[in-house]
C-alpha positions in Angstrom: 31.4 -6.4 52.2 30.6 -2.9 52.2 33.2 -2.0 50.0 32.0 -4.1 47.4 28.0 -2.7 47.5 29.9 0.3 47.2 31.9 -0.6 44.4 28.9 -2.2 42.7 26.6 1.0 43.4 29.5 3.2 41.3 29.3 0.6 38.5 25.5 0.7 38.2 24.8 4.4 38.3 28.4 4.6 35.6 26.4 2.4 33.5 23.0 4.1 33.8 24.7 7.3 33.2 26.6 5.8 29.9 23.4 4.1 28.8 21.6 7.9 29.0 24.6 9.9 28.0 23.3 9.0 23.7 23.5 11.7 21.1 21.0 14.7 22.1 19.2 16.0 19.3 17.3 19.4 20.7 13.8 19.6 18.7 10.6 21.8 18.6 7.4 20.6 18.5 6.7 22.5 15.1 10.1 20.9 13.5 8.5 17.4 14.6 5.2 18.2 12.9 6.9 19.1 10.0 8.8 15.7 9.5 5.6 14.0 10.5 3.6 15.4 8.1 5.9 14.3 5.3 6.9 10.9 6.5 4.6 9.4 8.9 3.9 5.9 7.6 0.1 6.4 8.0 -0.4 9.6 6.6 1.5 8.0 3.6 -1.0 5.0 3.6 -4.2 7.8 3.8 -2.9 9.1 0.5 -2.8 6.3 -1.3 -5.9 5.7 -0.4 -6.9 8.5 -1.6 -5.0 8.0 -4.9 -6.2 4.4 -5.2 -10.3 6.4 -5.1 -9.4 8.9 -7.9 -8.1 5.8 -9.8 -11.7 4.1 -9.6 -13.4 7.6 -10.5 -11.2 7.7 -13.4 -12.3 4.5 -14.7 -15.8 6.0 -14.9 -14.4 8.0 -17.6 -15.2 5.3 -19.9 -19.1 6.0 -19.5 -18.6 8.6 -22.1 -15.0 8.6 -23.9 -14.8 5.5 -26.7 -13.3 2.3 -26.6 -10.9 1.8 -29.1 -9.0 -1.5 -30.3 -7.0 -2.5 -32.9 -6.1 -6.2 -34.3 -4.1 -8.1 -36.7 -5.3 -11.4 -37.6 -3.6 -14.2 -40.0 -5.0 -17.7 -41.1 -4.8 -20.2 -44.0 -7.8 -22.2 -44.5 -9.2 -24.6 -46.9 -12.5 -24.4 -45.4 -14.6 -23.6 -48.5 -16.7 -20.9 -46.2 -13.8 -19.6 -44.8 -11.9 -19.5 -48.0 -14.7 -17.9 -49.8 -15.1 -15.8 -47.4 -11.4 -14.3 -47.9 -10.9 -14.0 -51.3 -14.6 -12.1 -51.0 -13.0 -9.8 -48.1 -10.0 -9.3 -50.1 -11.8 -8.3 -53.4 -10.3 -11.1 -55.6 -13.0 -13.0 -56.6 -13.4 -14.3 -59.6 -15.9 -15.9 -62.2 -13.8 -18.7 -61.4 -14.3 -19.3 -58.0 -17.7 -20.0 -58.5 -16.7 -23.6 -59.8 -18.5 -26.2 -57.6 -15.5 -28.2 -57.2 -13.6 -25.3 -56.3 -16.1 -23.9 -53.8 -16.7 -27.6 -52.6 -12.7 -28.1 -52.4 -10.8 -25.0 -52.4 -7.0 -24.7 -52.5 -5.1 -23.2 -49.5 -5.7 -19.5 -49.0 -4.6 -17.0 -46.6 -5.4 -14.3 -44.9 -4.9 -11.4 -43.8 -7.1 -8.7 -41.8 -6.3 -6.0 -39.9 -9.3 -4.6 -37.8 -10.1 -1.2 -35.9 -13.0 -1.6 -33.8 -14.7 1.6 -31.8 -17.4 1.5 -29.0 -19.2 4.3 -27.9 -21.7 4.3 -24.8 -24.7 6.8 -25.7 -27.1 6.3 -23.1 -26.0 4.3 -19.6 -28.2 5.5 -17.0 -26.6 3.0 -14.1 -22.7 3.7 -15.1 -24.3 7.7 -14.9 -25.3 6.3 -11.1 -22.0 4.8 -10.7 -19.8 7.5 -11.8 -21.1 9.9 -9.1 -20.8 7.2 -6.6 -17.1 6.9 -7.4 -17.0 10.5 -6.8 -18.6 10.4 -3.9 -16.0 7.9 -2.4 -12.8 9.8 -3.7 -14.4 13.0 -1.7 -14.7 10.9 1.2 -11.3 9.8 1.3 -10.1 12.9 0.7 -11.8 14.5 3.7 -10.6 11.1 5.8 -7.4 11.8 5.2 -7.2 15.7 6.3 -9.2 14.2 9.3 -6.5 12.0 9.7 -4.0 14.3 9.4 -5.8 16.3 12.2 -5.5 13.4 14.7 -1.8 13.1 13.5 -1.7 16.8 14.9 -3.1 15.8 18.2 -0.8 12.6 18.3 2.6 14.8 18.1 1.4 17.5 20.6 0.6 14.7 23.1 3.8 12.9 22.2 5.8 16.2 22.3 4.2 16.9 25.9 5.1 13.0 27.0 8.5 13.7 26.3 9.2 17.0 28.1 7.2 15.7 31.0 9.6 13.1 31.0 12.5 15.6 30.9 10.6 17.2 33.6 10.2 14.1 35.7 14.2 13.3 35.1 14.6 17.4 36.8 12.8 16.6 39.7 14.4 13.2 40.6 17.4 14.7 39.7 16.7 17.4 42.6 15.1 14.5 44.6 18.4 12.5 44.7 20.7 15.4 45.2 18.4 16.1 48.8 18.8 12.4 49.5 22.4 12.8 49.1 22.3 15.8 51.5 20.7 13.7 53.9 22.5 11.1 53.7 26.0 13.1 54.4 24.1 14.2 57.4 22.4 11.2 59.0 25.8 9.7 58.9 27.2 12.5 60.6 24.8 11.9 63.3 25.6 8.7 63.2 29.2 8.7 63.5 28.5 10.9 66.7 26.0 8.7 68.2 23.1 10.6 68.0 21.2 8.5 65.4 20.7 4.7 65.2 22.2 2.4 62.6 18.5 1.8 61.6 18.0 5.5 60.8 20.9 5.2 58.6 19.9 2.6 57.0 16.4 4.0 56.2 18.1 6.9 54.5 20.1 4.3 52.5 17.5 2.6 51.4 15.8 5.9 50.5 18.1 6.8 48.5 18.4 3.4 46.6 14.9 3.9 45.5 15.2 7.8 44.1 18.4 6.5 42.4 15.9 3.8 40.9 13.3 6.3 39.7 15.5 8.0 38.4 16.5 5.3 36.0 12.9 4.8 35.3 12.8 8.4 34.1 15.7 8.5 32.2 14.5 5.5 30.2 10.9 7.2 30.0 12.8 9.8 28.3 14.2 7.3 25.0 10.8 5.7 25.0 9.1 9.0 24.3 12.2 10.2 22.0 11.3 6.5 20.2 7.6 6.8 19.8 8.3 10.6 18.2 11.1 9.2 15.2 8.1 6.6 14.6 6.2 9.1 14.0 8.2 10.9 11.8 9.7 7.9 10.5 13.0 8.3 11.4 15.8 6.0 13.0 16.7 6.5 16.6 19.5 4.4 17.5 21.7 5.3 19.5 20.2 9.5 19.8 17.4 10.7 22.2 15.8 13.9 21.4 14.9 16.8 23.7 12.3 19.5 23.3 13.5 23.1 23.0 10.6 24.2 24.8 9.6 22.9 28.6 7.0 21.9 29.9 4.8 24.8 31.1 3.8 25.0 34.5 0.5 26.9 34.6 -2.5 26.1 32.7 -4.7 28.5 30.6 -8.5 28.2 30.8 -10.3 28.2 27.4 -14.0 28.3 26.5 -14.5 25.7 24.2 -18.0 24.6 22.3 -19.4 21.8 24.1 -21.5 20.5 20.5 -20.8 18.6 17.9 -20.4 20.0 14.4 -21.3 18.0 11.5 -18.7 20.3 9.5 -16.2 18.0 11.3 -13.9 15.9 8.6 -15.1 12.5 9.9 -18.7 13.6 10.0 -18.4 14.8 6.5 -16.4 12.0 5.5 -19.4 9.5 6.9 -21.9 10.8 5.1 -20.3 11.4 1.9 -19.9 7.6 2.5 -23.8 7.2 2.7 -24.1 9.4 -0.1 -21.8 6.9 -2.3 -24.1 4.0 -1.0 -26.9 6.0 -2.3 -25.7 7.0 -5.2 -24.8 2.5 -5.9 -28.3 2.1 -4.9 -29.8 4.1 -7.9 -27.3 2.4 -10.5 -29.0 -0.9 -9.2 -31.9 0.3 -9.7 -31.1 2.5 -13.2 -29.6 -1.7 -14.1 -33.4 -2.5 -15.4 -33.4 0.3 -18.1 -32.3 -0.3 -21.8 -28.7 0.8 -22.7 -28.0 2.5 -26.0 -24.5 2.4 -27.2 -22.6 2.8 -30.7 -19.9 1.1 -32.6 -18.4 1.1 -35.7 -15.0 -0.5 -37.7 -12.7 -0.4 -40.3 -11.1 -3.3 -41.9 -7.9 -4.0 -44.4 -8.0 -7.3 -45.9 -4.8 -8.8 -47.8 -3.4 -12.0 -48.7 0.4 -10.6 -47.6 1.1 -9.5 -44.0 -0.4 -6.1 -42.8 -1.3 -5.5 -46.2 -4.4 -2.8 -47.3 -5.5 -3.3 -50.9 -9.3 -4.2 -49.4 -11.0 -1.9 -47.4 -14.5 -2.0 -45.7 -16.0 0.1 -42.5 -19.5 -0.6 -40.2 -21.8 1.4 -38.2 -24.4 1.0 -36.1 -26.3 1.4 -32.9 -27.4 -1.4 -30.5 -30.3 -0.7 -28.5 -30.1 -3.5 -25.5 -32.4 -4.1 -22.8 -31.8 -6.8 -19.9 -35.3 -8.4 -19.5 -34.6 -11.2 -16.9 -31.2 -12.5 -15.7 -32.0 -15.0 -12.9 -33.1 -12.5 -9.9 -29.0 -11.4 -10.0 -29.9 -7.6 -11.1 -32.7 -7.8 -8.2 -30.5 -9.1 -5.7 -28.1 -6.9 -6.8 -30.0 -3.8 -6.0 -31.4 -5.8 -2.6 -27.7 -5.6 -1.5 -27.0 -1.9 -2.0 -30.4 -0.7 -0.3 -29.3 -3.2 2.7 -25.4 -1.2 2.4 -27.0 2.2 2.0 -29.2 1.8 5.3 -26.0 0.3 7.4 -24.5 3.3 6.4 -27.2 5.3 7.4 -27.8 4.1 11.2 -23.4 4.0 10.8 -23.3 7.3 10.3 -26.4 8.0 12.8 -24.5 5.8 15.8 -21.1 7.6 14.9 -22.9 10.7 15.4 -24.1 10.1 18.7 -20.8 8.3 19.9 -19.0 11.5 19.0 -21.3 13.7 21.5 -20.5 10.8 24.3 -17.3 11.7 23.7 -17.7 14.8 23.6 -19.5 15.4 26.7 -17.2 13.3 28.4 -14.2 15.0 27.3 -15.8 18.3 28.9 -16.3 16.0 32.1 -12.8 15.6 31.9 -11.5 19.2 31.3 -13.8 20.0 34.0 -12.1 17.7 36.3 -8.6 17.8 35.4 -8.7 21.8 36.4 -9.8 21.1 39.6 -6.9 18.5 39.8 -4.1 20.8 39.0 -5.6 23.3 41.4 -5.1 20.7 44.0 -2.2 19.6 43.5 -0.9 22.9 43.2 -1.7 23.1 46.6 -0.7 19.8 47.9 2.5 20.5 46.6 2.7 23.7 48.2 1.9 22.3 52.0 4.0 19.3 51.0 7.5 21.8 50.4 6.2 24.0 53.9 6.0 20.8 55.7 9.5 19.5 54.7 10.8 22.9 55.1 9.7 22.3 58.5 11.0 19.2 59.4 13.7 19.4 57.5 14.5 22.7 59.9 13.4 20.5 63.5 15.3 17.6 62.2 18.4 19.5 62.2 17.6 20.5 65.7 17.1 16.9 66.9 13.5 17.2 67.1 12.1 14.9 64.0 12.6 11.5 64.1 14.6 10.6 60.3 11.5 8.4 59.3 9.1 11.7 59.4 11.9 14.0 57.4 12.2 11.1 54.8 8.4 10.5 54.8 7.8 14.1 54.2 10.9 14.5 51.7 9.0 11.5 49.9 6.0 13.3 49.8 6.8 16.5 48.7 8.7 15.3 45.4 5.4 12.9 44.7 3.6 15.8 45.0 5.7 17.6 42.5 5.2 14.6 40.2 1.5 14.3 40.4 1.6 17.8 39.8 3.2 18.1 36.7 1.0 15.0 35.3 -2.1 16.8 36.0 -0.8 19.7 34.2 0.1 17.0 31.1 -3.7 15.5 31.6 -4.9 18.8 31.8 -3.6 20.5 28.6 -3.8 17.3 26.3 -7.3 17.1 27.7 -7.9 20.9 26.3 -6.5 20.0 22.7 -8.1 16.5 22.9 -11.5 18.5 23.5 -10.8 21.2 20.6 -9.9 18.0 17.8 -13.4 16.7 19.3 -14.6 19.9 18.4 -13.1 21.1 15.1 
């Protein structure tokens, strides 16, 4: 029976070994920014955004350039308005035509007209309104996105650090199971010699179990942050893991950081050019009641063959139109936009003051994660003194195994701890500085 747990204890740590044993790709945090920043699914999306706002500002061109169409029209009529009509648009009217009965019953005639129309808008004070709103919105995507690319920063530093903590974590358990191992060898030793229980060696067994099952843990901590890094840079992963060409550092550095919120910040800016846009909709409402002056003009070609040209005419003119009442919708129309502009308003007002919560909580945090790592620092110092200790007495026969395994335990949870309060501490530090930018 032993023989086969042992058997089946090589098997699992072969396959462990073979399932972490993938393709190593070694990769700085500035090459994974890079990538990011040109194929990150979301910074893609941002852009389009943006695109899709200069699209809508470009339409606002047409508040000043002309509209210009062009048409081609073909009937055959005996209509006697519509067949006097053509032969007069085609300049072949006779003395003739004016025959009652051929007025009052005209043969079939065709025609043909083709037609170039222009608008021109003069005076539009709403679409003026409008225009600058739609500007107002592209410059607020526009900021959004560089805010977002900002965050995208943060997102790979924190990812980057994930993954050589987990590195760092695989190290230490690494270190952890080969002291287990060299415990093992010599509780069984003891054993064999009758100094030590079978329950002491079976503590140490069972000890070892569990490192060799953190360890796994790790390892597979490891591809999950080497997966959550090729999303980001939108790249496929199977069957490769990547690992950081720098390590994780150790020690901490202490930075004075401004502790109040700018309103030069991209997302502040971006929130009130957002309000501004609402404003901007809430005078064309308004600008909706005044008259609207606009010009057109065509030229038309009238022929009884297809496209043909022998008659020619042209129009001009300026329309002076003024909505007087349209059923309340221009009124309720401008209702809406005051109610949009002052949600936009307290928006950007309650965003405001959410961000200084933040804020002042990520300085709480800073704050408290220093004092962390300066504990733990020391905890883990004690912790290697104590096993150094025991570890020294036990060879001696003067610590019981379950006090050199506890403190053996304890000084590589330590270590642990410790290098996570390093990680909170330094993504804290560049979490407070994006807060802050």
């Amino acid at each position: 029976m032993r023989n086969i747990n042992f058997i089946l204890l090589i098997g699992f740590i072969t396959i462990s070994t073979l399932g972490y044993s993938q393709d190593t790709l070694t990769i700085s945090k500035r090459d994974i920014w890079q990538k990011a920043s040109d194929n990150n699914l979301q910074i893609q999306i941002s852009n389009q955004e943006v695109q899709s706002s200069q699209a809508d500002y470009r339409q606002s061109n047409a508040l000043f350039l002309p509209s210009i169409t062009a048409s081609h029209t073909a009937i055959s009529t005996t209509n006697p308005l519509m067949a006097f009509g053509s032969k007069l648009n085609q300049e072949i009217l006779t003395a003739s035509d004016f025959n009652p009965s051929l007025l009052n019953n005209p043969a079939t005639t065709q025609n043909y007209s083709t037609k170039i129309e222009i608008l021109q808008p003069l005076i539009n004070m709403d679409g003026i309104y409008a225009r600058q709103a739609a500007k107002a919105k592209m410059e607020a995507y526009q900021i959004k996105t560089e805010r977002t690319k900002e965050y995208f920063e943060l997102e790979v530093n924190k990812s980057f650090m994930q993954l050589q903590l987990a590195y760092k974590s695989v190290s230490v358990l690494e270190k952890a199971n080969s002291t287990a191992d060299a415990n093992m060898k010599l509780v069984e030793n003891y054993f064999k010699q009758g100094i030590l229980q079978k329950t002491d060696l079976l503590s140490v067994q069972v000890r070892g179990n569990e490192i060799k099952n953190q360890l796994q843990f790790a390892k597979s901590n490891v591809q999950n942050s080497s997966d959550y890094l090729a999303f980001l840079m939108n790249e496929d992963t199977k069957g490769k893991v990547y690992k950081p060409l720098e390590d994780l550092d150790n020690s901490i550095t202490i930075e004075t950081i401004n502790t109040k919120l700018s309103d030069s910040r991209k997302d502040i800016q971006a929130m009130d050019k957002s309000s501004d846009a609402y404003a901007k909709m809430l005078q064309s409402s308004k600008m909706n009641f005044l008259p609207r002056l606009n010009a057109f003009g065509s030229y038309e070609m009238y022929d009884n063959t297809v496209f043909g040209t022998t008659a020619k005419g042209y129009l001009v003119g300026a329309q002076l139109s003024w909505s007087v009442f349209d059923g309340y919708k221009s009124i309720g129309k401008m209702e809406k936009a005051k109610a949009e502009f002052q949600k936009s308003v307290v928006e950007s007002q309650q965003y405001k003051a959410q961000s200084q919560m933040e804020l002042n909580k990520a300085n709480r945090q800073l704050k408290d994660a220093e004092n962390k790592v300066n504990l733990e620092k020391l905890a883990l110092e004690q912790s290697r003194e104590a096993y150094r200790i025991r570890s020294n007495r036990f060879t001696q026969g003067l610590e019981k195994t379950t006090d050199l395994l506890q403190s053996e335990t304890q000084m590589f949870q330590k270590e642990l701890e410790f290098l996570q309060s390093v990680f909170e501490y330094n993504y804290t530090q560049q979490y407070l500085q994006f807060l802050t930018k």
